[in-house]
C-alpha positions as CSV (number, residue, x, y, z in Angstrom):
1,X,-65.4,80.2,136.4
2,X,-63.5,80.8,133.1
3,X,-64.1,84.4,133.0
4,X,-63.6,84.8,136.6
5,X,-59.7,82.7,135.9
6,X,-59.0,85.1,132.8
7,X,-60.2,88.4,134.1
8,X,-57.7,87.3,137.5
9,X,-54.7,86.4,134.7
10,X,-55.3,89.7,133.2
11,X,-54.7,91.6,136.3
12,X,-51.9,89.8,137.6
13,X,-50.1,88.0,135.8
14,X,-50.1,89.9,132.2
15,X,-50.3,93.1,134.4
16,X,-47.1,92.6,135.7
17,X,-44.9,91.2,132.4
18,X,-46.7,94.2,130.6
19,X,-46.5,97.2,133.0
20,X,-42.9,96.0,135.7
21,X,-41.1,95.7,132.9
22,X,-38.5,97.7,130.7
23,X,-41.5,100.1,128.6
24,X,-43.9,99.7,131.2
25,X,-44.6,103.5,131.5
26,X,-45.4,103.5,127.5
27,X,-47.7,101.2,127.7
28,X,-49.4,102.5,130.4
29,X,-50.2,105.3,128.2
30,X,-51.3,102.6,125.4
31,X,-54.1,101.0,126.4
32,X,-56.7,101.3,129.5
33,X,-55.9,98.0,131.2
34,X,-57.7,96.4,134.0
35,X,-55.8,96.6,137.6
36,X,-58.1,94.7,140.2
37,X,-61.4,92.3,140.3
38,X,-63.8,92.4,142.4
39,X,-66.3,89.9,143.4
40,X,-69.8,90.5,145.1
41,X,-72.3,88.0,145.4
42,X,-71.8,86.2,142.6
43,X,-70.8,89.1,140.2
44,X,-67.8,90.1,139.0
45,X,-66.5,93.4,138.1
46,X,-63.1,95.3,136.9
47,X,-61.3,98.2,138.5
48,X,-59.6,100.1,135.1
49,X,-58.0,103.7,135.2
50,X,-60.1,106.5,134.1
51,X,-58.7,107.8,130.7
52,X,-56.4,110.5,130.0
53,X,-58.0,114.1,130.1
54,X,-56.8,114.6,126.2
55,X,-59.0,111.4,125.1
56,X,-62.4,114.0,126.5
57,X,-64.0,116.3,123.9
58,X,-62.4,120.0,124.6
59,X,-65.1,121.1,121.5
60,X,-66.5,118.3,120.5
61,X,-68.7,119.3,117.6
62,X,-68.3,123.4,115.8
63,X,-71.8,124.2,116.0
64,X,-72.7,123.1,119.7
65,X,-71.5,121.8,122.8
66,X,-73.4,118.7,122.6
67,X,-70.5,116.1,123.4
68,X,-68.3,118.5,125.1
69,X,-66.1,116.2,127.6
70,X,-67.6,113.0,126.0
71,X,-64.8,110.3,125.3
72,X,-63.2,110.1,121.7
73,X,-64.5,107.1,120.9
74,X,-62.3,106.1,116.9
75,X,-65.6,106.3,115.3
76,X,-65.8,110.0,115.1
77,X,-62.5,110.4,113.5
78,X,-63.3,107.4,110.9
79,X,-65.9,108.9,109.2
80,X,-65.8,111.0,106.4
81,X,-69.1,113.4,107.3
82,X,-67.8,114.8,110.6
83,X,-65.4,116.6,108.7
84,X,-67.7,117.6,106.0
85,X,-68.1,121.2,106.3
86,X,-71.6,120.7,104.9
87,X,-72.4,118.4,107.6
88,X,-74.7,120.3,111.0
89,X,-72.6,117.4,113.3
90,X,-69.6,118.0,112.2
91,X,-66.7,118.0,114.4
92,X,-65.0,121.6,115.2
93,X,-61.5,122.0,113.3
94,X,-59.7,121.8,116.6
95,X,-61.1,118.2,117.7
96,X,-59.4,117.1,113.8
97,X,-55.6,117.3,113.6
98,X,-54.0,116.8,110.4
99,X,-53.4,114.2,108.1
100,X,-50.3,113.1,109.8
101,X,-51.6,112.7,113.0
102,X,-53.5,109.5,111.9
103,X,-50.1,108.3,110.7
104,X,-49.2,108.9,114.7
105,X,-52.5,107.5,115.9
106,X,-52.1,104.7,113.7
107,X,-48.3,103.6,114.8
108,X,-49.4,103.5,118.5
109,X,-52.3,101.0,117.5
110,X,-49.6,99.0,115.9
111,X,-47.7,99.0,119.2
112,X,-50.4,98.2,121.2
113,X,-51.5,95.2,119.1
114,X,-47.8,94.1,118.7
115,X,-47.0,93.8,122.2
116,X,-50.9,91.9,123.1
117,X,-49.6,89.4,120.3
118,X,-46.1,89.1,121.8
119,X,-47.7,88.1,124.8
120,X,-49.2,85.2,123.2
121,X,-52.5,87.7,123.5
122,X,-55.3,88.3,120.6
123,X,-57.7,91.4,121.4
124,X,-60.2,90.0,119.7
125,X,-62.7,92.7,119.3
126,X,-60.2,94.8,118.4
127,X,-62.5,98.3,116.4
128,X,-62.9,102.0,116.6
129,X,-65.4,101.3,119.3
130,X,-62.6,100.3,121.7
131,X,-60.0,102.8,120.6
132,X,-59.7,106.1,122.4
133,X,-58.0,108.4,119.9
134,X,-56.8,111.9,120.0
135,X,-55.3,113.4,116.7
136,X,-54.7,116.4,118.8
137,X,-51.7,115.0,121.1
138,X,-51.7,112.4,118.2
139,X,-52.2,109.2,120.7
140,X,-54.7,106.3,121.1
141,X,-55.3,104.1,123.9
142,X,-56.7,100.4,123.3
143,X,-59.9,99.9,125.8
144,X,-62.1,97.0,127.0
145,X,-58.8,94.9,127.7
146,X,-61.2,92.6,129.5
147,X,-61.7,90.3,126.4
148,X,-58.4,89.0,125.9
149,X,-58.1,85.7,124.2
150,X,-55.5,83.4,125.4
151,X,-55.4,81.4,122.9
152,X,-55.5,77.5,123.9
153,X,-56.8,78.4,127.6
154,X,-59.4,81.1,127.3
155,X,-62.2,80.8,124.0
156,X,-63.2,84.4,123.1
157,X,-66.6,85.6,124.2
158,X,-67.2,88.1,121.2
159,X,-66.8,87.1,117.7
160,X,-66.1,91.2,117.4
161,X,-67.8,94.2,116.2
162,X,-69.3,94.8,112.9
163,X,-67.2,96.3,110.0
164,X,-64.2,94.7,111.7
165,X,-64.8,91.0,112.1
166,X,-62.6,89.2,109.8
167,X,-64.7,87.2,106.8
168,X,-63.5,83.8,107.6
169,X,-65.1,84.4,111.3
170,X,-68.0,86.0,109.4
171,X,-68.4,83.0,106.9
172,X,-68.1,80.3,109.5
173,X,-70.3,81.7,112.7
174,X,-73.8,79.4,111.9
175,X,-71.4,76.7,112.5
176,X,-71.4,74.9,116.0
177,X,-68.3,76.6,118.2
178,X,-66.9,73.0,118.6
179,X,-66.8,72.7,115.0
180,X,-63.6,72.1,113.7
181,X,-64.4,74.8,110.7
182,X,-65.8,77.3,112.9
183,X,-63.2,79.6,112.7
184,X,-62.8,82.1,116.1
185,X,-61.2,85.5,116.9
186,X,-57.4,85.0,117.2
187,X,-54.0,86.9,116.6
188,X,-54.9,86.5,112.7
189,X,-58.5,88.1,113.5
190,X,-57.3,91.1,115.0
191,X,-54.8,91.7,111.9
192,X,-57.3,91.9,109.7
193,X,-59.3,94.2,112.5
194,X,-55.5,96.6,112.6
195,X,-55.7,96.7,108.5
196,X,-59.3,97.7,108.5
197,X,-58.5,100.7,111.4
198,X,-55.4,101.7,109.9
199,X,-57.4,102.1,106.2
200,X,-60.1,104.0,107.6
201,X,-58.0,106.5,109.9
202,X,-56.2,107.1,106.5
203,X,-59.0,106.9,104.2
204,X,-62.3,107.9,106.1
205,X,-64.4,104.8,104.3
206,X,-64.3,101.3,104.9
207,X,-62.3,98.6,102.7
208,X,-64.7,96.3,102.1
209,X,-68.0,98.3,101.9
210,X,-68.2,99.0,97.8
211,X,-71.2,98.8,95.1
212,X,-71.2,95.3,94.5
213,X,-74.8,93.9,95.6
214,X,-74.9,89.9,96.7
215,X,-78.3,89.2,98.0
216,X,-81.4,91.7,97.9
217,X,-81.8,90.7,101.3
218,X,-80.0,93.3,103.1
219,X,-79.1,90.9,105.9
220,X,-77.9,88.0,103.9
221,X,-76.0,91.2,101.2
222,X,-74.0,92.3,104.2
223,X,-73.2,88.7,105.6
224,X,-71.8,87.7,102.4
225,X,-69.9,91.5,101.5
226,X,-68.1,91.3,105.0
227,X,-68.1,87.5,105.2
228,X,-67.6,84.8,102.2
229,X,-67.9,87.2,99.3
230,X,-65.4,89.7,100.9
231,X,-63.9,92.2,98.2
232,X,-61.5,94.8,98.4
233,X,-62.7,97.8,97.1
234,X,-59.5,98.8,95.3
235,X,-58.9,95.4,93.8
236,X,-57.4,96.3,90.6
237,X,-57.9,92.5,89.7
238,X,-61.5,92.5,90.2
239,X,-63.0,96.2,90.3
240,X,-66.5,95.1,90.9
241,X,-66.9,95.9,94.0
242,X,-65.8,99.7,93.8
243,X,-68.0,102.3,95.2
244,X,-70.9,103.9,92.7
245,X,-70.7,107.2,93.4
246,X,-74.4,108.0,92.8
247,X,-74.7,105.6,95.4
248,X,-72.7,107.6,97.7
249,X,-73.7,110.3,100.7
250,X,-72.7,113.4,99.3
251,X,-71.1,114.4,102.6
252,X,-68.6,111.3,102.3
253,X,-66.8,112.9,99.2
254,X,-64.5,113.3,98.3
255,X,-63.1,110.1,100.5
256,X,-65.7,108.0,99.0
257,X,-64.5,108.5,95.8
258,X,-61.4,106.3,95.0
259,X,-60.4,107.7,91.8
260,X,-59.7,111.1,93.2
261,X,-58.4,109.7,96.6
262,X,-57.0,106.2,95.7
263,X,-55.8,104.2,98.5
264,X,-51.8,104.8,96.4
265,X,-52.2,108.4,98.0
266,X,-51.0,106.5,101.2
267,X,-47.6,105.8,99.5
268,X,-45.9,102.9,98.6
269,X,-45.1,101.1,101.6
270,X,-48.8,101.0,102.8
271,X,-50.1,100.4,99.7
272,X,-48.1,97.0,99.4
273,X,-49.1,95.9,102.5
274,X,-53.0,96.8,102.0
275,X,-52.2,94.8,98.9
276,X,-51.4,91.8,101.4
277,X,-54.4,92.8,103.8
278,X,-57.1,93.1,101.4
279,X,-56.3,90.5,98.7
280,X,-53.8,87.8,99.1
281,X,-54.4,87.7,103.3
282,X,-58.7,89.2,102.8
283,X,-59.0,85.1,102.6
284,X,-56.1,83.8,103.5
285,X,-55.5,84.8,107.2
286,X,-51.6,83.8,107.3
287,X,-51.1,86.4,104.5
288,X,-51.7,89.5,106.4
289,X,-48.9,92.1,107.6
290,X,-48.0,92.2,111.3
291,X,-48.7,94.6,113.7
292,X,-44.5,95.4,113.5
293,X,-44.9,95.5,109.8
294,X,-47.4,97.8,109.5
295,X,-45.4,100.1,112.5
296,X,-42.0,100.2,110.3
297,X,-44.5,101.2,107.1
298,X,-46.6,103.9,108.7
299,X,-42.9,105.2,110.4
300,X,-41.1,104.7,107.2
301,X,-44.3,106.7,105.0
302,X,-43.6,109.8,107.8
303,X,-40.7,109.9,106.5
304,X,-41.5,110.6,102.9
305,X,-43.9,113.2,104.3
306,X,-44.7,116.7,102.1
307,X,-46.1,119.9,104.0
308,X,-48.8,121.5,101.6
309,X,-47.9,124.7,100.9
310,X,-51.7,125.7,100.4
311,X,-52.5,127.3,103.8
312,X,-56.0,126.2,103.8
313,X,-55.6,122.3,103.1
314,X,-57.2,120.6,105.0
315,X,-55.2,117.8,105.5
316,X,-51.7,119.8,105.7
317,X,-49.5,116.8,104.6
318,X,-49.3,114.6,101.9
319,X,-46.9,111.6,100.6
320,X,-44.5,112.7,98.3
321,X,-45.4,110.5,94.7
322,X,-41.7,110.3,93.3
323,X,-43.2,112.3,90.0
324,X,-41.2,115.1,89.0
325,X,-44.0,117.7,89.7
326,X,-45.3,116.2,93.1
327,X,-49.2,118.0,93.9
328,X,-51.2,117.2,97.0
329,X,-53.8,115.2,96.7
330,X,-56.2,116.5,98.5
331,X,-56.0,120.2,97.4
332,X,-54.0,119.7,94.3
333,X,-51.9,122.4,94.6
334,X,-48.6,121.8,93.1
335,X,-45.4,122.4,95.1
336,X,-43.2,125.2,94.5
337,X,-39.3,125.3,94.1
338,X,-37.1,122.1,94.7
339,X,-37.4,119.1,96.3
340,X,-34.5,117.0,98.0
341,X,-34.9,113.2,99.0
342,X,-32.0,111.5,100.8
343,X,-32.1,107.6,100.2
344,X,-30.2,106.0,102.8
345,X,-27.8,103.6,102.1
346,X,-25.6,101.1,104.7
347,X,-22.1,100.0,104.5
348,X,-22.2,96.8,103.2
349,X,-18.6,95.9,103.3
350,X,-15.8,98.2,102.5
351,X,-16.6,100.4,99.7
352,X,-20.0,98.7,99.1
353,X,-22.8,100.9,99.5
354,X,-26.3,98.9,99.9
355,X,-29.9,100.9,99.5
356,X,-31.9,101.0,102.9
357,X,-35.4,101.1,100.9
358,X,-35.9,103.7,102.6
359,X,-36.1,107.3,102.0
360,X,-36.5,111.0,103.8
361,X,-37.7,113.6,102.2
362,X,-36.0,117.1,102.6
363,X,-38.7,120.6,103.8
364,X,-37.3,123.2,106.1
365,X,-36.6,122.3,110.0
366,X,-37.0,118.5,108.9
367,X,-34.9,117.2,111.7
368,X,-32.5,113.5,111.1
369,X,-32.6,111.6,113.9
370,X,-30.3,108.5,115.2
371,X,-32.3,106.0,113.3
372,X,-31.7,107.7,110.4
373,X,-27.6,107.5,110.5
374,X,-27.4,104.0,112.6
375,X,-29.3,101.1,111.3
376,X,-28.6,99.6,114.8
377,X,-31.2,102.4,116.2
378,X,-34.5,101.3,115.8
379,X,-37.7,103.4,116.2
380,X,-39.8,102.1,118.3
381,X,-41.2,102.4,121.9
382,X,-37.6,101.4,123.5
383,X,-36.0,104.6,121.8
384,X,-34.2,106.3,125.2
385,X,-35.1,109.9,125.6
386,X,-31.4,110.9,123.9
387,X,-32.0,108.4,120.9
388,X,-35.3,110.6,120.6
389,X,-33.0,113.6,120.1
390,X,-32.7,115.2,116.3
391,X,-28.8,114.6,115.4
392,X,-29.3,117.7,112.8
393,X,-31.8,119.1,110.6
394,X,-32.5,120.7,106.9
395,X,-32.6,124.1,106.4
396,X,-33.2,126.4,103.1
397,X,-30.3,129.1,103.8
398,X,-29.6,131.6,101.2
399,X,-31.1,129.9,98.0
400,X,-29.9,126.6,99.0
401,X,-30.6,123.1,100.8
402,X,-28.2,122.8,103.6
403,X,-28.1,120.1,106.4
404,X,-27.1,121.4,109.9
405,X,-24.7,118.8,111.9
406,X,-26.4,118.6,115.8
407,X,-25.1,115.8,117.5
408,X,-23.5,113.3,115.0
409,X,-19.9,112.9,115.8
410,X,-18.9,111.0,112.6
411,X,-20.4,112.6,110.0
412,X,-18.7,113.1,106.6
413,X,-19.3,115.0,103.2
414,X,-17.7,111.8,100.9
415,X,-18.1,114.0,97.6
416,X,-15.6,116.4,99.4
417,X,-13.9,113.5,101.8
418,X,-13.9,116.3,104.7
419,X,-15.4,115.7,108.1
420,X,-18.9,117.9,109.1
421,X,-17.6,119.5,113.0
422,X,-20.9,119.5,115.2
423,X,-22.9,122.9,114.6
424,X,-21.4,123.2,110.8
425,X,-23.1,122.2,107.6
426,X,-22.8,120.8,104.3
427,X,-24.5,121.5,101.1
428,X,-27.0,119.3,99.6
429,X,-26.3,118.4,96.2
């Protein structure tokens, strides 16, 4: 009966505040969401809308066509080996994207997670088993809706999928589910699900998973490493748990190795809050970032986005370091020539100039957008299709860094106190 009551909440009621409202298109295209129930002697079942052709395998892997037109299920693009070269399985070049397409990926998790928990919603089995991602168009769609906790009405029926349960539901489950200690998948469960996702679409290796050994019972090892005795791997207060690299599959390098590819490689913004994720919220659950926190952090880190000059990277983009002599990571080849960053400031009162935290960094055709120049613009999934519309962009013209004045009606070169007419441009200096 209290499956039958959720699974008829989730079709109706949530359907309609989620999907006949301002948005509703967006998340349409967010998550694969359960539209009817049907009921036949004694069984239930779910009508849901067959996936978008870009979440189907084009390739699939480069040496056969063995999961041609299979679903991209978030595993295959969280692990390091099927984008070893060295690896027979690997996935073809085409299936991959770039580096910033996990940044892309990653934001419309955030979204979809953000608007479950504005709902008064937890996923709770929230993994890369029920993600559909696709670095290619650079979009994800949140499956297997049909689990939704409400919290208070509905208990969860999973306690999650291994590798993402959090390690208080973990440390607690031999306890009796009436148990005022058992603790249960909830909104603060899925965060810690988000953080782990977000890591490994970043990172290709898993947070948590590191040298340190617990138990020689493999069983009881894992229980504890994922549970009770959780660990960041990139604790710099406690480094015991980092990976041992002869330990290591060969065809996981170089991701499994976090002193060439530190988890500070995703920038600053990320890093602080994995910081929170992974050791002040690992075991304290009110700790961890939001699902709108980590949205504004991965937005904000595009911004500070480098194209690798090295034609073969792999990865194509990396975050710029704020070093004088900024290298990729992932290739190490150094840039070449300079390298602007605008840090946006806001009119604090008359003559008071106030930093944003936030910066953009300068490459040619970088465009600035509205939320760039209007703090009252935000960038998220309510943007209208104009507010989605570059206001100018940066271009190296004749051995210098100029910025190209689209659409923005007020803007003004201070240095010079002169106003920028649309389709003229100013000098970076």
């Amino acid at each position: 009966h209290n499956a039958r009551e959720r699974l008829i909440k989730i079709v109706t009621q949530y359907y309609d505040s989620f999907f006949k409202k301002e948005g509703g298109e967006y998340y349409k295209s967010l998550y694969s969401w359960p539209t009817d129930v049907i009921e036949l002697d004694r069984k239930l079942g779910i009508v849901v809308p067959t996936y978008n052709k870009n979440f189907f395998f084009q390739k699939g892997y480069a040496a056969n066509d063995l999961i041609r037109g299979k679903e991209k299920e978030g595993k295959w693009f969280a692990s390091p080996k099927f984008r070893n070269k060295q690896f027979p399985l690997r996935l073809d070049d085409s299936e991959l994207g770039n580096w910033l397409s996990y940044f892309q990926i990653c934001v419309n998790i955030s979204r979809g997670v953000k608007r479950l928990h504005a709902a008064g919603l937890a996923h709770s089995d929230l993994s890369y088993k029920n993600v559909l991602v696709d670095p290619v168009s650079k979009s994800a769609a949140i499956i297997d809706i049909d689990g939704l906790v409400v919290p208070g009405l509905f208990p969860p029926d999973v306690i999650g999928t291994a590798d993402f349960i959090a390690p208080e539901v973990l440390a607690t489950k031999h306890l009796d589910i009436k148990d005022p200690n058992r603790k249960l998948p909830s909104r603060l469960t899925d965060l810690h699900a988000l953080a782990v996702m977000i890591y490994m679409y970043l990172l290709y290796r898993h947070p948590l998973k590191g040298g340190k050994i617990h138990d020689l019972d493999t069983e009881k090892d894992d229980l504890l490493a994922m549970g009770e005795k959780a660990l960041f791997i990139e604790n710099p207060n406690d480094t015991s748990n980092k990976p041992k690299l002869n330990q290591v599959n060969p065809k996981e390098l170089p991701w499994a190795d976090v002193n060439k590819i530190p988890y500070t490689v995703t920038g600053p913004y990320l890093k602080a809050l994995f910081d929170r994720a992974f050791i002040d919220g690992l075991h304290n659950p009110m700790q961890r970032p939001t699902a709108n926190e980590w949205e504004e952090a991965l937005l904000k880190t595009t911004d500070l986005m480098q194209p690798c000059i090295n034609s073969h990277c792999e990865q194509k983009w990396y975050v710029f370091d704020n070093t004088t002599r900024p290298r990729c990571p992932f290739c190490g080849t150094p840039h070449k020539g300079t390298l602007p960053v605008l840090d946006l400031y806001y009119q604090f009162k008359e003559g008071v100039w106030r930093p944003e935290q936030h910066r953009l960094m300068v490459y040619n055709n970088q465009y600035l957008f509205a939320w760039h120049v209007n703090r009252n613009v935000i960038r998220n999934e309510k943007l209208t299709p104009e507010q989605r519309e570059p206001v100018g962009y940066f271009t190296f013209h004749q051995g210098r860094w100029v910025l190209v004045n689209q659409k923005s009606s007020g803007m003004k070169d201070i240095t010079e106190d002169k106003e920028i007419p649309l389709g003229e441009m100013v000098e970076l200096t």
